[in-house]
PyMOL Python script that loads the backbone (N, CA, C, O; Angstrom):
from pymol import cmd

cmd.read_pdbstr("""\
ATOM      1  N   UNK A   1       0.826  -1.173   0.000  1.00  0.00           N
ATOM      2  CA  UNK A   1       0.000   0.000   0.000  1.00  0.00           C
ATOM      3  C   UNK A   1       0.876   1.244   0.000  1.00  0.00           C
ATOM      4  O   UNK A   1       1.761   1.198   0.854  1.00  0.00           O
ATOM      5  N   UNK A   2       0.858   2.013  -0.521  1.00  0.00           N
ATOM      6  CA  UNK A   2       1.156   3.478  -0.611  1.00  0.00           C
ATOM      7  C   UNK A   2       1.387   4.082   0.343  1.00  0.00           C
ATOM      8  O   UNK A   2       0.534   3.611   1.095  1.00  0.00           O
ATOM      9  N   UNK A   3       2.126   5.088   1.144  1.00  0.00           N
ATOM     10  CA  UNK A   3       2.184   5.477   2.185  1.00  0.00           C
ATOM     11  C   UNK A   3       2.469   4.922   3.162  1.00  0.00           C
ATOM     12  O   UNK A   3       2.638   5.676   4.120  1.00  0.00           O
ATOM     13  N   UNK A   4       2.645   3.546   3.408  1.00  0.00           N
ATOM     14  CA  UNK A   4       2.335   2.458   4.154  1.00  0.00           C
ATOM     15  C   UNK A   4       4.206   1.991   4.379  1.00  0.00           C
ATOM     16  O   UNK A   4       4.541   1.228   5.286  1.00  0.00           O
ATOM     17  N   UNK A   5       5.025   2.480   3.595  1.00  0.00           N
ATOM     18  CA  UNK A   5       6.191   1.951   3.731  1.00  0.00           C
ATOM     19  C   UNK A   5       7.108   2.810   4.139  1.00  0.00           C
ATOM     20  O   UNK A   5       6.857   3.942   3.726  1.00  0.00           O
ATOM     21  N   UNK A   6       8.088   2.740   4.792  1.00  0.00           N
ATOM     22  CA  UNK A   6       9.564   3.670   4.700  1.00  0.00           C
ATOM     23  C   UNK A   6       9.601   3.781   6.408  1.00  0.00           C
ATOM     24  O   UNK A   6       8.855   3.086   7.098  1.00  0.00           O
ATOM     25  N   UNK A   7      10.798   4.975   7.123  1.00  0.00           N
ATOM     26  CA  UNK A   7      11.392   4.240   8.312  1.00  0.00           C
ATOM     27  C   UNK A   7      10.218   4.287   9.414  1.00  0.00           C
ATOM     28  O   UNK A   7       9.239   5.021   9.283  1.00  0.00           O
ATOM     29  N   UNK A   8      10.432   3.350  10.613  1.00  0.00           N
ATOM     30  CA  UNK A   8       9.221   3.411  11.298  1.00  0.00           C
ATOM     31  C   UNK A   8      10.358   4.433  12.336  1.00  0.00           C
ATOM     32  O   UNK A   8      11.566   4.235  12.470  1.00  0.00           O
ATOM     33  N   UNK A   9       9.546   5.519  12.964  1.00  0.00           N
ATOM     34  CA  UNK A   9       9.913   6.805  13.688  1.00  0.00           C
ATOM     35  C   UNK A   9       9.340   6.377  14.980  1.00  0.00           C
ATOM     36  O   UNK A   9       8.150   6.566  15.234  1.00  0.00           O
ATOM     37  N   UNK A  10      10.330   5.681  15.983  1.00  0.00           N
ATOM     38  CA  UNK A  10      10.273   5.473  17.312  1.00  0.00           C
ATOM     39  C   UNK A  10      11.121   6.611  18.308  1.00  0.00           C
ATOM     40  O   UNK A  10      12.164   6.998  17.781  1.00  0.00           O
ATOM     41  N   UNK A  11      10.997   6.859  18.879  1.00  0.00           N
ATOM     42  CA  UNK A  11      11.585   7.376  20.738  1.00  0.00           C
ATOM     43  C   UNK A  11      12.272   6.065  21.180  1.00  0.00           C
ATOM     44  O   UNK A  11      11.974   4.876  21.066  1.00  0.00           O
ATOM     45  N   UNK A  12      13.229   6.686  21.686  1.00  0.00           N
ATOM     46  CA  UNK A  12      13.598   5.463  22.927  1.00  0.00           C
ATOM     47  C   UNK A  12      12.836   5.384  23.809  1.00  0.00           C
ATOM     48  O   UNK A  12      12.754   4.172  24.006  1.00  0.00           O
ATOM     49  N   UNK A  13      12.103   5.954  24.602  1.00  0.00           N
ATOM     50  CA  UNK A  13      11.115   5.209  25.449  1.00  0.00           C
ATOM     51  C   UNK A  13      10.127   4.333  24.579  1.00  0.00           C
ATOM     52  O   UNK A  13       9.891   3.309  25.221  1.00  0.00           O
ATOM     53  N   UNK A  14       9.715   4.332  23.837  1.00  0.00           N
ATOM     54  CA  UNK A  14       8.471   3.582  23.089  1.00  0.00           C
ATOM     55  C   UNK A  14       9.277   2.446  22.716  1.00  0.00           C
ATOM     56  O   UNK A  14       8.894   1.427  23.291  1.00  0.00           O
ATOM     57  N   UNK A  15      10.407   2.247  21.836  1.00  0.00           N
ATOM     58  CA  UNK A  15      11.482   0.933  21.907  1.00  0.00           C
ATOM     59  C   UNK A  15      11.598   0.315  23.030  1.00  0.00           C
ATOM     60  O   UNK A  15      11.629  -0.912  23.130  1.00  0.00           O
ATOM     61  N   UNK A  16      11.686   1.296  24.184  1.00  0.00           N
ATOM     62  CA  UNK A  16      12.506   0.201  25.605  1.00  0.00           C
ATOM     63  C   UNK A  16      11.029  -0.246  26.155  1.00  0.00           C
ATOM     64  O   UNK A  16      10.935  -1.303  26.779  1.00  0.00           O
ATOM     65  N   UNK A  17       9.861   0.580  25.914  1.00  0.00           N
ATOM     66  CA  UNK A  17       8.394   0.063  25.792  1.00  0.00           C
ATOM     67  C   UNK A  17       7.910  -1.318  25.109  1.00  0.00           C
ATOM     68  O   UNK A  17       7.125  -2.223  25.392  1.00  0.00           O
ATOM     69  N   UNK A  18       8.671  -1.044  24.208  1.00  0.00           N
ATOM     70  CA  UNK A  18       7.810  -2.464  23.088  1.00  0.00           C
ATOM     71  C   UNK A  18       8.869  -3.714  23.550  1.00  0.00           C
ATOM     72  O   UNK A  18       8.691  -4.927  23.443  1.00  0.00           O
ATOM     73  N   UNK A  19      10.179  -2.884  24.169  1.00  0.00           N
ATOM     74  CA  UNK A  19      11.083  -4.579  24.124  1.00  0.00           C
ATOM     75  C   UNK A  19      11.051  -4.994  25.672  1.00  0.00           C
ATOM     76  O   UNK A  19      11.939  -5.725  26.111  1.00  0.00           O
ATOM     77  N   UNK A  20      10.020  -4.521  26.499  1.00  0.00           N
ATOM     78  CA  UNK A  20      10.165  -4.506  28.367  1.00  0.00           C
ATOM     79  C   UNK A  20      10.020  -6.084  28.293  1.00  0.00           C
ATOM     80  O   UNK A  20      10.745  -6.676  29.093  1.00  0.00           O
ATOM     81  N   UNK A  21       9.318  -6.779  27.583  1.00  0.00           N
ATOM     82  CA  UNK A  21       8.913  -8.248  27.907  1.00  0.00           C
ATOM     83  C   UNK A  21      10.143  -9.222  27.259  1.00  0.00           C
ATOM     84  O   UNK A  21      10.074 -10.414  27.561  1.00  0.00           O
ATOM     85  N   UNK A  22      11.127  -8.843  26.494  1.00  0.00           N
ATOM     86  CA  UNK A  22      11.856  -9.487  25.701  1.00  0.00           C
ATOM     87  C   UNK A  22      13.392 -10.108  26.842  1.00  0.00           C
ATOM     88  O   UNK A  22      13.555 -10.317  28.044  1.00  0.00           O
ATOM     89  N   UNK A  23      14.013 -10.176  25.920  1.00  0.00           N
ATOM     90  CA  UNK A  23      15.663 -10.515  26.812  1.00  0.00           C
ATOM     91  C   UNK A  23      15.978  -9.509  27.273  1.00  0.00           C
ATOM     92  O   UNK A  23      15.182  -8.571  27.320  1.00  0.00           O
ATOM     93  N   UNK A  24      16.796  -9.451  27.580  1.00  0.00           N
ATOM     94  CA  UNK A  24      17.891  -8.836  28.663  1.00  0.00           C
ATOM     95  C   UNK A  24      18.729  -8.307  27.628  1.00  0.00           C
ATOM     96  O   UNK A  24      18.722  -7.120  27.304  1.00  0.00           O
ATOM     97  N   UNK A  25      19.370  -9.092  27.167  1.00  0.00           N
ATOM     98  CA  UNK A  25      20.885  -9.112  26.015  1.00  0.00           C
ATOM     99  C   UNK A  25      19.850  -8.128  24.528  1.00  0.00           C
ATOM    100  O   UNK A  25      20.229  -7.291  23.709  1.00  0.00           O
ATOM    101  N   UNK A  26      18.681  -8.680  24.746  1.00  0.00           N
ATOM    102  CA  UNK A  26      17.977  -8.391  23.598  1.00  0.00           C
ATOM    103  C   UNK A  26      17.744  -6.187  23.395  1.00  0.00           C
ATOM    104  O   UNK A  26      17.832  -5.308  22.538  1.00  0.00           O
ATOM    105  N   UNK A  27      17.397  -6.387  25.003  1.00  0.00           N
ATOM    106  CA  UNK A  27      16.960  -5.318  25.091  1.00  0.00           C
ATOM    107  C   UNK A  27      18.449  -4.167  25.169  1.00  0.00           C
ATOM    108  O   UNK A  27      18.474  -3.101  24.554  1.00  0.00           O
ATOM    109  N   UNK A  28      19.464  -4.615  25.945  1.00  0.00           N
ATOM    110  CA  UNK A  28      20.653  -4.021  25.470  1.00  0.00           C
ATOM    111  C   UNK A  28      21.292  -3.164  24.311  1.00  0.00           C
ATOM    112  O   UNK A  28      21.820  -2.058  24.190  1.00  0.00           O
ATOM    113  N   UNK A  29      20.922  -4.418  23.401  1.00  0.00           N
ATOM    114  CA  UNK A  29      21.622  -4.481  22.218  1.00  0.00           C
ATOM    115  C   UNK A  29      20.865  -3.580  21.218  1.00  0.00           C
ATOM    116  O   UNK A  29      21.401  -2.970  20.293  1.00  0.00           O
ATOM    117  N   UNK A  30      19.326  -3.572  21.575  1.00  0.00           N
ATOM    118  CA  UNK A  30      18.422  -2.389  20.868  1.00  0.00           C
ATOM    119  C   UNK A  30      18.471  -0.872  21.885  1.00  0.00           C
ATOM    120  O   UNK A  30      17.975   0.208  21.565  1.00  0.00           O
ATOM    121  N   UNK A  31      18.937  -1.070  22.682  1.00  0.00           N
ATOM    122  CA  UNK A  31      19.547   0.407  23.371  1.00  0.00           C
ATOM    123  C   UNK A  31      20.886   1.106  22.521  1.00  0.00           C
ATOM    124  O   UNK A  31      21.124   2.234  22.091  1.00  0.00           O
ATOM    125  N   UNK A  32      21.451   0.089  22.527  1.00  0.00           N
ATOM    126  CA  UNK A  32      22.784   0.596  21.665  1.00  0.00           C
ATOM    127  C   UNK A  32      22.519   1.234  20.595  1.00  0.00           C
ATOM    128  O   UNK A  32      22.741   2.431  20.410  1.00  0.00           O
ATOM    129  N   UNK A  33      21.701  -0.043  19.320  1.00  0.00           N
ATOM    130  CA  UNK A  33      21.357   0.197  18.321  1.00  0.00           C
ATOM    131  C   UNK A  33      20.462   1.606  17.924  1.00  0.00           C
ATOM    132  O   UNK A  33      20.533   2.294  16.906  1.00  0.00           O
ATOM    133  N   UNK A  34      19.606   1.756  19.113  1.00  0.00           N
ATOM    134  CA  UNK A  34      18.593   2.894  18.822  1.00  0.00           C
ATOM    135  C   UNK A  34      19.065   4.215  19.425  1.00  0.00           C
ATOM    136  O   UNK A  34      18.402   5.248  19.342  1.00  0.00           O
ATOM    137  N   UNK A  35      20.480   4.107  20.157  1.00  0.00           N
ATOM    138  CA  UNK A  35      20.636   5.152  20.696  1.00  0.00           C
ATOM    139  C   UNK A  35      21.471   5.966  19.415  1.00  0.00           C
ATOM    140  O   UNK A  35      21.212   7.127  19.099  1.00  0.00           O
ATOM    141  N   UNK A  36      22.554   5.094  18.727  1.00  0.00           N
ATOM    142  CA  UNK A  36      23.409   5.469  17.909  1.00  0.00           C
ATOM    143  C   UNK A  36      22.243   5.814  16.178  1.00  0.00           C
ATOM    144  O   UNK A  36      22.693   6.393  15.190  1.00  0.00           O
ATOM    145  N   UNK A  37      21.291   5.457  16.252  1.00  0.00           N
ATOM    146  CA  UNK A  37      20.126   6.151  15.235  1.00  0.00           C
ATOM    147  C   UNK A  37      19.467   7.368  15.017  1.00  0.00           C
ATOM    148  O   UNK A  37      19.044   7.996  14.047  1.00  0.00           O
ATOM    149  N   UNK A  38      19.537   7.552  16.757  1.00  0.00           N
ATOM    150  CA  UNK A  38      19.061   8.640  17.179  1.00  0.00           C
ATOM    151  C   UNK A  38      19.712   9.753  17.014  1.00  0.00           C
ATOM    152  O   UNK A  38      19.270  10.847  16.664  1.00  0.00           O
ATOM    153  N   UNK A  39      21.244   9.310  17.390  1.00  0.00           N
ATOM    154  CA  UNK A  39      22.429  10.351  17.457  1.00  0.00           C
ATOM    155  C   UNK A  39      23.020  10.732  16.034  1.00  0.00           C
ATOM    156  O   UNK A  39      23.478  11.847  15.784  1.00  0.00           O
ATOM    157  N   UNK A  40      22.941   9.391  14.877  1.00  0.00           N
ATOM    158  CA  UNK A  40      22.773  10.225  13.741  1.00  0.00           C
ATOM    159  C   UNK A  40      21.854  10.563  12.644  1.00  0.00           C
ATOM    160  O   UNK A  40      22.169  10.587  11.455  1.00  0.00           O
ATOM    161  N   UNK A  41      20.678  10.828  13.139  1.00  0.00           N
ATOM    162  CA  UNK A  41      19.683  11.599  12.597  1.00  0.00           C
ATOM    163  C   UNK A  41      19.836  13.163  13.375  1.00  0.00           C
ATOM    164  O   UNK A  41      19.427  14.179  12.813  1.00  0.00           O
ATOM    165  N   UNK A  42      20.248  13.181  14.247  1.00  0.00           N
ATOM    166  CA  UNK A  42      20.110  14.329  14.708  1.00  0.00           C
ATOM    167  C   UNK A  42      21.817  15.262  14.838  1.00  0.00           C
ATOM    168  O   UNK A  42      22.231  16.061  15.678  1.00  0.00           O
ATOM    169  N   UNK A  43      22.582  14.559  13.309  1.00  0.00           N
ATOM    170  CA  UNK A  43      24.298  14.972  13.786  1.00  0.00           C
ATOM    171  C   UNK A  43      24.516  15.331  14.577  1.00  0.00           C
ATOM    172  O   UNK A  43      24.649  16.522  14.855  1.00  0.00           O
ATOM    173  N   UNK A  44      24.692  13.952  15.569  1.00  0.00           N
ATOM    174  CA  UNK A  44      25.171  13.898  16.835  1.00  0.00           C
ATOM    175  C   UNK A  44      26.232  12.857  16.489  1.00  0.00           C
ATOM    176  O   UNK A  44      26.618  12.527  17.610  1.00  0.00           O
ATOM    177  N   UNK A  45      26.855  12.223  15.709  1.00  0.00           N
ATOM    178  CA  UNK A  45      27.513  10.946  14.863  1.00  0.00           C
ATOM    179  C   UNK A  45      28.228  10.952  14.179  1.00  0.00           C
ATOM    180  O   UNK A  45      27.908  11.258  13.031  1.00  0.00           O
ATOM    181  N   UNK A  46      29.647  10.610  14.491  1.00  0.00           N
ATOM    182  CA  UNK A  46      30.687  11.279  13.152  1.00  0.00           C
ATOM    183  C   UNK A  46      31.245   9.959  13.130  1.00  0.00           C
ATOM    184  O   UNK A  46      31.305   9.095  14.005  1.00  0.00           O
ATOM    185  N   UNK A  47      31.645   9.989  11.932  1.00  0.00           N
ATOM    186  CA  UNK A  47      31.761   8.486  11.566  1.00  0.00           C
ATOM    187  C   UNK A  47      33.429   8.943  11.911  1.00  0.00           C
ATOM    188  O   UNK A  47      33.888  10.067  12.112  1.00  0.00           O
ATOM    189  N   UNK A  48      34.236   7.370  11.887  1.00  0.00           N
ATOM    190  CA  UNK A  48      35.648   7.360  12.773  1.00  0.00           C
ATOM    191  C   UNK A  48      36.055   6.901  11.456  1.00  0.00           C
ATOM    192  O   UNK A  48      35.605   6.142  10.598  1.00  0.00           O
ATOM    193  N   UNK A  49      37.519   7.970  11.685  1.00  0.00           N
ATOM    194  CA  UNK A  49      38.226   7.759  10.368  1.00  0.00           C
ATOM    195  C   UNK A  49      38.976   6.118  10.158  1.00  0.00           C
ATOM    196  O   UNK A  49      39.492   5.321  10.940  1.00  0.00           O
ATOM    197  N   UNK A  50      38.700   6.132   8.600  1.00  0.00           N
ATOM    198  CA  UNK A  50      39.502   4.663   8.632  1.00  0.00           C
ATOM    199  C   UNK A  50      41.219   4.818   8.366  1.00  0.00           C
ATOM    200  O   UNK A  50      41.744   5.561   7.537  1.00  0.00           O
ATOM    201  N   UNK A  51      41.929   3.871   9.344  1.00  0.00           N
ATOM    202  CA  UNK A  51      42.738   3.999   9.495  1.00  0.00           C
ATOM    203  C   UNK A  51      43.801   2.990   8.645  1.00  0.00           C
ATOM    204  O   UNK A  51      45.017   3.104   8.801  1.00  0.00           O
TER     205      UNK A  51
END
""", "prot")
cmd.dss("prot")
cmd.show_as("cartoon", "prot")
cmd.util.cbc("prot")
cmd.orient("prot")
């Protein structure tokens, strides 16, 4: 459907919301993941030079 596709726009509270019932390791690892999403949508994120 139309309109229906492209990124889904979460908060970290609503993530650490939807994953409260999940793992431990699980829920971690989507802290990391969603924190560093957050930080570069909002250039907060500089990518590290390759060395």
């Amino acid at each position: 459907m139309p309109g229906n596709y492209g990124p889904i726009d979460l908060t970290l509270d609503e993530a650490r919301a939807a994953l409260a019932n999940g793992l431990t390791i699980q829920f971690d690892i989507a802290d990391i993941l969603l924190t560093a999403k957050l930080k570069a949508e909002y250039g907060e994120l500089t990518p590290a030079p390759i060395v």
